[in-house]
C-alpha positions as MATLAB code, in Angstrom:
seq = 'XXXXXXXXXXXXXXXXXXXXXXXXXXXXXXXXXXXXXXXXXXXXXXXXXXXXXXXXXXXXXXXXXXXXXXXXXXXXXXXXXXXXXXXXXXXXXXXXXXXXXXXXXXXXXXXXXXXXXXXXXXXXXXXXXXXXXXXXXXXXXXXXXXXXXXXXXXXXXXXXXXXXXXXXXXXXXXXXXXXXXXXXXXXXXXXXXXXXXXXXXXXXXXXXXXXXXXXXXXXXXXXXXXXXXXXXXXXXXXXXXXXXXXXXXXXXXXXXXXXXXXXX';
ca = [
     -16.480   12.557  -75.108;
     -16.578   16.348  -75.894;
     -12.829   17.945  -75.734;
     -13.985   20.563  -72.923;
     -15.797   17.604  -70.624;
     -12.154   15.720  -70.905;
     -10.373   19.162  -69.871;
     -12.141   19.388  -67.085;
     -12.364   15.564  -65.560;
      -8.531   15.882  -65.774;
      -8.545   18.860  -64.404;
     -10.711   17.790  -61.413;
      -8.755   14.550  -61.235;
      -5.480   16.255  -60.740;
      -6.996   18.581  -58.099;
      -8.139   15.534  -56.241;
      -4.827   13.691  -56.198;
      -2.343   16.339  -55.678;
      -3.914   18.689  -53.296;
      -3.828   16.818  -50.572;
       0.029   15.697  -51.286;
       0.650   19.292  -51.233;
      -1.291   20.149  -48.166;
       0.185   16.727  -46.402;
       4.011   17.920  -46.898;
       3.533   21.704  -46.032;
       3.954   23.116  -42.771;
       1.617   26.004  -41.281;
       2.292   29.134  -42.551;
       4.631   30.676  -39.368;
       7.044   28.201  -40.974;
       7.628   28.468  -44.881;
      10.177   30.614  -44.849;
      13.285   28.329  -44.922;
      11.666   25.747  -43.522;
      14.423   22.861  -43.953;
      16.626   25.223  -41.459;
      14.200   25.802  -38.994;
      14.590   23.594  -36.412;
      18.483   23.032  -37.101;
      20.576   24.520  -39.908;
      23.079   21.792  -39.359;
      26.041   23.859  -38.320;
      28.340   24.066  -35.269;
      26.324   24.285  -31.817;
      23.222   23.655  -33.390;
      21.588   21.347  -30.763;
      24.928   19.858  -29.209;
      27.657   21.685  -27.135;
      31.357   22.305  -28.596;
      34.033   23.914  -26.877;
      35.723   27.261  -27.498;
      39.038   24.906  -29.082;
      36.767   23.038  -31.529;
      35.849   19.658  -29.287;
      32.473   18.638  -29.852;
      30.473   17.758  -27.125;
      32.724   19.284  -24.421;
      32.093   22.187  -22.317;
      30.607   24.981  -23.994;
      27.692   26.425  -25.911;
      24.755   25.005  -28.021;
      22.339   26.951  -30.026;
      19.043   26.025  -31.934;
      19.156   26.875  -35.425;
      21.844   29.816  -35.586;
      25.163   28.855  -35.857;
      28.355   29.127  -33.089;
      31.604   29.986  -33.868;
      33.410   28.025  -32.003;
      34.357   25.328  -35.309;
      34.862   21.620  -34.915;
      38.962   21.025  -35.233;
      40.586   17.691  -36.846;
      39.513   14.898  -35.032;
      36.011   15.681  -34.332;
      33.105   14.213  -35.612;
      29.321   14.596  -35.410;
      26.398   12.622  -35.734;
      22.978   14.792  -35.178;
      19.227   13.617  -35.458;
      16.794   16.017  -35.150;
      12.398   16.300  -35.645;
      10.704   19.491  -35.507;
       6.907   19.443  -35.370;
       5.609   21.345  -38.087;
       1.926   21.763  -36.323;
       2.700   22.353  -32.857;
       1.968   19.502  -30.121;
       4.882   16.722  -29.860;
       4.789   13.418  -31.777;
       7.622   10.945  -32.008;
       7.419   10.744  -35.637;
      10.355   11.336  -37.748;
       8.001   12.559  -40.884;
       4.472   13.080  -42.154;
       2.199   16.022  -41.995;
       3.406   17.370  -38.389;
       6.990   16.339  -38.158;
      10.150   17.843  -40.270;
      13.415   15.088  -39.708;
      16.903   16.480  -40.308;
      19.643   13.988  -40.251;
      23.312   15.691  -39.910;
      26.843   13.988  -40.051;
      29.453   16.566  -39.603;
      33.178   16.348  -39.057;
      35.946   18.883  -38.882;
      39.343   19.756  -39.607;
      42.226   22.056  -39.081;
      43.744   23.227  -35.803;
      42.044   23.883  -32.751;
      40.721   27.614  -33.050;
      40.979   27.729  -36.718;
      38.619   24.572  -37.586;
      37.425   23.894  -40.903;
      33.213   22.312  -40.887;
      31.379   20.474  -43.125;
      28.135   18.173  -43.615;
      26.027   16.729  -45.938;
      23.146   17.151  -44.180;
      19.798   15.294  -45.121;
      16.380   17.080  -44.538;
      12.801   15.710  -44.684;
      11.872   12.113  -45.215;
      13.268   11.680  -48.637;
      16.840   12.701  -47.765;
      17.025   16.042  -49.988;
      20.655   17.113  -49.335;
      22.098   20.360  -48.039;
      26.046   20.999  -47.885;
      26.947   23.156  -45.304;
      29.991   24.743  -44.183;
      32.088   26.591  -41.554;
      35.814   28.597  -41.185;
      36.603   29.564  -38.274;
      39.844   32.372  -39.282;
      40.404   33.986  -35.604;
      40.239   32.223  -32.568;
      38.903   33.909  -29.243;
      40.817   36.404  -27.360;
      40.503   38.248  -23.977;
      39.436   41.162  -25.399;
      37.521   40.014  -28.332;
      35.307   36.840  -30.158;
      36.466   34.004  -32.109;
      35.307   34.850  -35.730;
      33.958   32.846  -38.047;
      32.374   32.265  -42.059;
      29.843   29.813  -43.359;
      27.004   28.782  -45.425;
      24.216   26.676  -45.725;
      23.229   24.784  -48.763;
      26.139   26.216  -50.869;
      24.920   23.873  -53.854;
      21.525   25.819  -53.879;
      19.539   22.392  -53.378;
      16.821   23.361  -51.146;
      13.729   25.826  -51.403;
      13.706   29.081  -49.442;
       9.909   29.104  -49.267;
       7.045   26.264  -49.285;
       5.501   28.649  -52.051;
       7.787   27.419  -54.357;
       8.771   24.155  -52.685;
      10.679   22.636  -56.096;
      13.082   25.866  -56.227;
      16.709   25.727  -55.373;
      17.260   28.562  -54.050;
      18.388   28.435  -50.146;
      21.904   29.131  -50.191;
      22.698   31.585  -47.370;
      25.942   33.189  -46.050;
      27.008   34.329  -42.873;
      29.772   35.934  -40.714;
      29.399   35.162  -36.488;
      31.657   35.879  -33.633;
      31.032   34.116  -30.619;
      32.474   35.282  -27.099;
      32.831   33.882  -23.234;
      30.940   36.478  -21.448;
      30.767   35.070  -17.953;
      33.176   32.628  -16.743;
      32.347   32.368  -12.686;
      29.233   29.792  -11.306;
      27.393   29.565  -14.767;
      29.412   30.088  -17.946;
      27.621   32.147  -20.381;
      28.354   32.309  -23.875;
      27.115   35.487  -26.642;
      26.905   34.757  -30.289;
      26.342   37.809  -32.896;
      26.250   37.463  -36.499;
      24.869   38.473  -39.731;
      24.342   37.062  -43.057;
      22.193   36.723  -46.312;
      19.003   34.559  -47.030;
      18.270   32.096  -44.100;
      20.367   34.425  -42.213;
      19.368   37.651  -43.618;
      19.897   40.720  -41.242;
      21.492   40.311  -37.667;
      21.121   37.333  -35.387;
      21.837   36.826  -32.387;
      22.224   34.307  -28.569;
      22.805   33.165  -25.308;
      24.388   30.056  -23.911;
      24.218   29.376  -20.731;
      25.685   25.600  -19.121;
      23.590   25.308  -15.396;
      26.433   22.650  -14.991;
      28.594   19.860  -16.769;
      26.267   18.474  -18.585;
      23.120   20.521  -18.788;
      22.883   24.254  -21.225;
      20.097   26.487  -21.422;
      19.699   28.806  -24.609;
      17.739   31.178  -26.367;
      18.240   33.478  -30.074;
      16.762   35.743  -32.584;
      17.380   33.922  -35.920;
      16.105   36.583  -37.756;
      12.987   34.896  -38.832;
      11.667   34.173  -35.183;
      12.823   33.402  -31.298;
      13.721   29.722  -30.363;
      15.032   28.474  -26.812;
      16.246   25.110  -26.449;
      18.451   22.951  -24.213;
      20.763   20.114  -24.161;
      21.692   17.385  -21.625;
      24.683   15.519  -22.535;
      24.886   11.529  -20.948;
      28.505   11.734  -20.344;
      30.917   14.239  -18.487;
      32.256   17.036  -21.233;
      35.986   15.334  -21.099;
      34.906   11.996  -22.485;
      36.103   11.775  -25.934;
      32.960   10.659  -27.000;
      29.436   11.756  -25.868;
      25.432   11.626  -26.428;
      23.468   14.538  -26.270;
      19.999   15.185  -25.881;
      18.184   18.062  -27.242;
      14.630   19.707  -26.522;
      14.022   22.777  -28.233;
      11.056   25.473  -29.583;
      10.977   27.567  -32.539;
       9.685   30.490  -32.845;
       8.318   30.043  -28.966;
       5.302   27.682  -30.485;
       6.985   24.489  -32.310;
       8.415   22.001  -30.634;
      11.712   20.007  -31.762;
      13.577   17.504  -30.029;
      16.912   15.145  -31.172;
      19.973   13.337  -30.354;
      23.495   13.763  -31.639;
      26.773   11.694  -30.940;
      30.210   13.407  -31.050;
      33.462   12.054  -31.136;
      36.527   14.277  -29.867;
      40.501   13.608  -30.030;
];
């Protein structure tokens, strides 16, 4: 067979076969952009409730995909499930061409107000690995936040954009303060922060708990607006505690999950 007719069978061939691989394991456009850390970027608050001393799963804020920074404290640990539909609608699906499945265990350490974070969280059906990471260096005060530092995929693992899915290039930095701003019938709680890549620019949200066990929220993330809210099974004292999560990025996809926390 002529040398140019061979070219261009394998040519064709390879077209055939990996196209639609590519087209099955990309998400619609609205989400390329750091699209591992778009439904959760697997750091403190994101999709379950921790308390302004570090306790997960007690009384406080939760946020979507930007981080809180109130940080877990020794003794706490985390165990977070989460799918994001890549396509809009809702599917219970953990992968495939609509769904994106984050899996996050998380513990912390340090003293309450001064918690150290960290996971090895697990995105997308294969598992590829992100470690992320949170200090919290100044507790809250009366008259100002509770400070905090972090990244997310420190090892550079991940891709930053679905245009160049195989790069490792998602590492992103960040400095948040987070703040009790009402404290009377519905506690409200302000995050502000700003940061490089995922987090590149300012970002910014609102907490708000309707009552023990039910929060309300909504942020800028920098790449869109999400709202989301949690309903924990148990009362926020119990040591241990399940929480439910439904959520919406960018006010179009929907995302939904369940963590477990363990407190002292």
């Amino acid at each position: 067979m002529h040398p140019k007719v061979v070219k261009i069978t394998l040519t064709l061939l390879c077209t055939v076969l990996l196209v639609p691989g590519l087209l099955w394991a990309h998400p619609v456009e609205d989400l390329y952009e750091y699209y591992q850390f778009r439904f959760s970027s697997g750091l403190p608050g994101n999709n379950w409730t921790i308390s302004p001393d570090g306790q997960v799963g007690a009384a406080g804020p939760s946020q979507m995909a930007i981080p809180v920074a109130y940080t877990p404290s020794r003794g706490n640990f985390v165990l977070s499930a989460n799918v994001g539909m890549s396509r809009g609608g809702l599917h219970l699906r953990w992968k495939g061409r609509d769904a994106n499945g984050t899996f996050v265990p998380a513990f912390g350490i340090g003293r309450p107000g001064r918690g150290f974070y960290a996971t090895y969280m697990l995105t997308g059906h294969k598992g590829g690995p992100a470690y992320n990471g949170q200090w919290q260096f100044m507790p809250e005060g009366e008259n100002w936040p509770a400070l905090a530092i972090g990244g997310i995929d420190v090892r550079d693992q991940r891709a930053s954009t679905q245009y160049r899915p195989f790069d490792g290039d998602a590492q992103s930095f960040y400095l948040v303060g987070t703040k009790q701003v009402k404290t009377e019938k519905f506690p409200t709680y302000a995050t502000v922060g700003v940061g490089t890549g995922r987090f590149q620019g300012i970002f910014a949200g609102l907490s708000t708990r309707i009552d023990d066990r039910f929060t309300l929220a909504a942020e800028y993330d920098t790449l869109g607006v999400n709202a989301n809210m949690t309903y924990s099974l148990k009362d926020p004292d119990s040591r241990d505690n399940y929480t439910l999560m439904f959520g919406v990025a960018d006010l179009r996809y929907m995302s939904y999950g369940l963590t477990y926390t363990k407190s002292r």
